[in-house]
N, C-alpha and C positions, 0 to 999 in steps of 0.2 A: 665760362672762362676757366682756363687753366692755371694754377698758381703752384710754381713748381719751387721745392723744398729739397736740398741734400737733405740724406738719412742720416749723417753724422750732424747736420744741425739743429739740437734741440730746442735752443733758442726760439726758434725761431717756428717750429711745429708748438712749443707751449702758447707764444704768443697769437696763431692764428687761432687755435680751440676758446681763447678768451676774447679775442674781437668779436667774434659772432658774424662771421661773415654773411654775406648774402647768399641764399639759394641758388642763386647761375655761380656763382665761385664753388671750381669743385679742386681740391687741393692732393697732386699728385707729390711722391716721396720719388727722389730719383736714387735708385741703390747706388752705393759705396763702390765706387770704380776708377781707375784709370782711365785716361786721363780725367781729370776732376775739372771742366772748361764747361765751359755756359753754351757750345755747340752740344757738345754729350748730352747734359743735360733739354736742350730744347730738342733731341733726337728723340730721346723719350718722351717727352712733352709729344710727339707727332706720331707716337704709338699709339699715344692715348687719344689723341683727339678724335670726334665723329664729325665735326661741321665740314661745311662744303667751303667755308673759307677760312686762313689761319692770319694771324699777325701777331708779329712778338714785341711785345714791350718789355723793360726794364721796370725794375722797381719803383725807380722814382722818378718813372715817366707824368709826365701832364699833357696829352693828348687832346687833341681839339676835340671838343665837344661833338660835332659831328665827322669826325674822321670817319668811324666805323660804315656811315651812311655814306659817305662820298666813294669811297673805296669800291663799296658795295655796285653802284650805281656807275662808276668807270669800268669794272668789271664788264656790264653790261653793253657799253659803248666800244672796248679799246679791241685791235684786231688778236685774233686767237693766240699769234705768239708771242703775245704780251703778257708773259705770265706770273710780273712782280711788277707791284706798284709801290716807291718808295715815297714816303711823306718826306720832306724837309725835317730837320733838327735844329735847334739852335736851345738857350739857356734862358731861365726864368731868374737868375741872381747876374744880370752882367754887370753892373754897378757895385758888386762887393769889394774888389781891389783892384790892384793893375793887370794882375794875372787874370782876370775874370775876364776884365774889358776885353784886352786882347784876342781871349779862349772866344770870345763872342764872336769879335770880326773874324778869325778867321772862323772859323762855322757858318756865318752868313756867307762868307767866300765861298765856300767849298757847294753850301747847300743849295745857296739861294742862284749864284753864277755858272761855277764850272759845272755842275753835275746839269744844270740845265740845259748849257752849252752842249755838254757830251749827249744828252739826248736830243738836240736838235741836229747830229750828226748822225745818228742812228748807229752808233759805237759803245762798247761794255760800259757798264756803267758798276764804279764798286760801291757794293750799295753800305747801307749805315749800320751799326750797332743793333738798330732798333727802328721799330713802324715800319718793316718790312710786311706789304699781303700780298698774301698766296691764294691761288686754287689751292685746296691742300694733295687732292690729288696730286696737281705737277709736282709740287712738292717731295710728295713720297716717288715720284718717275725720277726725278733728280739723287734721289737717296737720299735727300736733309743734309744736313752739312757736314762740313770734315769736323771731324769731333777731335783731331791732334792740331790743328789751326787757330792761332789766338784771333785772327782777324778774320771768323769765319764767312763773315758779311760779304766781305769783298772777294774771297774766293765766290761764295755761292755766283756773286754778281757776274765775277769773268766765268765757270762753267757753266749756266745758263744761255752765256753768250754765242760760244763757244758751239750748243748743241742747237744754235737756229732760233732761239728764242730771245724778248728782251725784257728792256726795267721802263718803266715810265714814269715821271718824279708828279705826284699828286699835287694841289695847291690848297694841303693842308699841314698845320705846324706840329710837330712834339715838342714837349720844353722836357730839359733833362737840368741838373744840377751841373753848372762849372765849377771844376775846382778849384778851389782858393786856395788850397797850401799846397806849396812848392814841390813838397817831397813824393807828396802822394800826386800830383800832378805829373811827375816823373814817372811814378811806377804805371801809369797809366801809358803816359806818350813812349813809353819803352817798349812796353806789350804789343801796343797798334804798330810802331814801327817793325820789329819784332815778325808781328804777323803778318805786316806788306811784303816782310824780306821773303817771308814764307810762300805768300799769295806767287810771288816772281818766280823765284826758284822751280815751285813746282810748272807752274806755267810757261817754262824756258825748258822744262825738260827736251823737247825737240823746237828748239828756236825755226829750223830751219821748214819743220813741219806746219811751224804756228804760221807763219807769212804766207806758207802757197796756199792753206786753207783760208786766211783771216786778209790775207791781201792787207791794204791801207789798216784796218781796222787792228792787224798783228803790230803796224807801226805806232799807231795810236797807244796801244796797249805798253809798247815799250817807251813811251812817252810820262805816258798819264802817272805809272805805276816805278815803271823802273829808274823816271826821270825825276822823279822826286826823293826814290828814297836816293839816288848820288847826288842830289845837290843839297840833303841833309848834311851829307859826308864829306863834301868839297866845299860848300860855303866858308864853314871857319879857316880855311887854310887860304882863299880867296880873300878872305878881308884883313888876314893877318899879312899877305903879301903886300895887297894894299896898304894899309897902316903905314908897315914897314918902309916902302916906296917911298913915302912924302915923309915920314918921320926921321928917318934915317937913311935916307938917301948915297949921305957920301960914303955910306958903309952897304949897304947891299944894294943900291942903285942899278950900277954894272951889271950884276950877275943879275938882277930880273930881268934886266934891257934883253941878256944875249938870251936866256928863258922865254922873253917873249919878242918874236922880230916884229919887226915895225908897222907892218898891217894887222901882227893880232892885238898887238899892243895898242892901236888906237879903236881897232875892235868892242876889246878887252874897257877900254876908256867909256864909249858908248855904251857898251851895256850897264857896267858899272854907273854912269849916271841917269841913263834913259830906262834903262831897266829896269833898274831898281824903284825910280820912279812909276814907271808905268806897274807895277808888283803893287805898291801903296796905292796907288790908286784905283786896283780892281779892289782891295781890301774897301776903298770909301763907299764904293758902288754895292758892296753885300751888305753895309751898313745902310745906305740909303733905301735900300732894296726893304733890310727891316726896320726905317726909319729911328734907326738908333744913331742921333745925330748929334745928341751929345759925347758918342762916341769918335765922333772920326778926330778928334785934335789926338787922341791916344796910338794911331797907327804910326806916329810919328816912332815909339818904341818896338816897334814889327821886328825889324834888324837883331836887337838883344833876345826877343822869342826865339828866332830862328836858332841863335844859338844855343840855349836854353834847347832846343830840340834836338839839335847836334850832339849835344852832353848826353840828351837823352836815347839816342842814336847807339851812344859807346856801350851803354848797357845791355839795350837789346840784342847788340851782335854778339855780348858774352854770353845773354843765354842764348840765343840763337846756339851756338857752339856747344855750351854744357846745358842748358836746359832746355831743350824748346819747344818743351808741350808744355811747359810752369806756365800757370795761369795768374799772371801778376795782379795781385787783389787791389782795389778801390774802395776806399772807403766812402760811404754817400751818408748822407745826412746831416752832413758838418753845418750847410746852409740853415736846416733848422734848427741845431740848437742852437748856433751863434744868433739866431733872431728871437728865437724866446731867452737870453742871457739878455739882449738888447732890451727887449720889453719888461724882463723882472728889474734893470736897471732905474727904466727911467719909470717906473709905476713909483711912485709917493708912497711911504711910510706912514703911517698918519700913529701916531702915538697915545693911548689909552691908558684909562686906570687899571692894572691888574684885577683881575674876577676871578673867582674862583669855578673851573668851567671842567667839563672832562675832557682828558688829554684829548686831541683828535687822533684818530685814525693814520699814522706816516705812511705813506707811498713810497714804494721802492721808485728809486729815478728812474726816466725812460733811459731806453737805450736807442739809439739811433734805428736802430733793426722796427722797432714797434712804431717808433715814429710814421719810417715808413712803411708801413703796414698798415699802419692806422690811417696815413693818407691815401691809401692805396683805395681802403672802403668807402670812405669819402668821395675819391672820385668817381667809384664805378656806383656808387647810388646815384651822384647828379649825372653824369652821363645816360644812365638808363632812365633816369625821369626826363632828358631832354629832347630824348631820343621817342619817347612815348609820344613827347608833349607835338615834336615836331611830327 
């Protein structure tokens, strides 16, 4: 295993020399470069690698126990131009707030539904963040990723497509952290949007090339991809017309009416209420899918996400404009200290006579980085003791 380190962060190379890692963890420095994006980085990471298969995880991935075996063993079954096998995603904290719940369902949406769907259509599939495997070979045929692309996943997914090859979605899970605060929820859904707009763009370069080569499949593509990121951009203006409509009617009433003539207008009515139903209801079904069923009363707030993505929408396309190889940072770990705060809470004080004893030893606080890191060793000892055992 590869564990890959910027050379600007020391943090973070002091922290692995004191864990003590294990013997299969061999820890590569990626040089100080332009752009500074986590494709760059796993492009080195694929200089370095010698095994016959690759997959990349994040840091504060939790991997099923036997992913690395199933993989392995689909490799072995799946036809030759199947040259990426995506695991599902979804969150090990969805019960931490409203924003979690929701980050939940739609991820079971996305993982568990449509990307299944798209491969039962045998169309691009943009793959995820993470639990992406490879032959490493095709891998380097491909050239690794775009190292200027925030959402490099989903590019790799559509150019793999693209040269005759595909993805096939595994029936195994990764659990990754949702996040819980707002802000940093933002900088994250800004980046992804960000890098779709990216993913589009470069792939419309010859629209007109992409359809004679991709047939249906060019259409799908401007569906999947480019149909999403404008109904990021038109929703809010959509519900504020609506509002408006029923709210204040006697004042902008007219002027929607002649906006919309009379068949889109009742159109327009139907989708607004079938639609948007039928929308919450695939969200029930990713939920049922990961039988997170005390989830589904929360999709009732999906509508306010949306907009919440919208907002996050406006950022992206500024840097899109002025910045758009910034690699907008995440913070992870948050879920675990908020759970050891929880736990030093509710542990009992229990009160004593004063002794006279030698001071102890103080620990510097963790920082999130060591955390996981520390969890990181954790999991690749029980994964490779289960993986023996099995």
């Amino acid at each position: 295993m590869i564990l890959l380190l910027e050379e600007d962060d020391a943090e973070a190379q002091q922290v692995t020399k004191i864990l003590n890692l294990p013997s299969y963890v061999r820890v590569e420095i990626v040089p100080k470069s332009q752009p500074k994006t986590k494709p760059k980085a796993c492009n080195w990471g694929l200089t370095k690698s010698h095994g016959k298969y690759l997959v990349v995880y994040d840091a504060e991935d939790e991997p099923e126990p036997l992913q690395l075996k199933k993989s392995y063993l689909a490799f072995l079954q799946v036809p030759a131009n199947v040259i990426c096998l995506q695991a599902k995603l979804n969150y090990y904290n969805p019960n931490e707030n409203l924003l979690t719940k929701i980050f939940t369902a739609e991820y079971s949406l996305w993982f568990d539904v449509i990307l299944a769907g798209l491969q039962s259509l045998n169309t691009c599939i943009p793959l995820g963040g993470t639990s992406n495997h490879f032959r490493t070979e095709d891998l380097r045929h491909l050239k690794g990723w775009d190292a200027f692309n925030v959402t490099e996943d989903a590019d790799l997914g559509m150019r793999l497509f693209k040269k005759g090859f595909k993805t096939a979605i595994i029936d195994s899970t990764t659990l990754e952290e949702a996040n819980s605060r707002l802000k940093n929820w933002m900088r994250q859904r800004s980046r992804w949007i960000k890098g779709y707009m990216q993913t589009y763009l470069v792939h419309n370069r010859h629209p007109v090339k992409l359809f004679k080569e991709q047939g249906l499949h060019g259409l799908l593509f401007q569906l999947i991809l480019g149909g999403k990121i404008a109904f990021i951009y038109i929703n809010p203006f959509l519900w504020i017309a609506t509002i408006a409509y029923f709210a204040l009617n006697s004042l902008v009433g007219p002027t929607i009416q002649i906006l919309y003539p009379g068949y889109i207008f009742y159109i327009a009515f139907a989708s607004l209420v079938f639609g948007n139903f039928t929308y919450l209801y695939y969200y029930m079904i990713g939920l049922a899918e990961r039988d997170h069923w005390s989830l589904l009363k929360y999709v009732i707030f999906v509508p306010v996400y949306w907009l919440l993505v919208s907002l996050a929408a406006l950022l992206a396309i500024e840097q899109l404009v002025f910045k758009p190889h910034h690699w907008e940072k995440t913070i992870h770990g948050i879920n675990i200290l908020e759970s050891q705060k929880r736990i030093a809470i509710k542990t009992p004080v229990v009160p004593v006579a004063p002794i006279a004893l030698k001071p102890p030893d103080l620990k510097p606080e963790i920082s999130p980085r060591e955390l996981i890191l520390e969890r990181i060793e954790k999991k690749l000892i029980m994964q490779t003791e289960k993986l023996a055992i099995s």
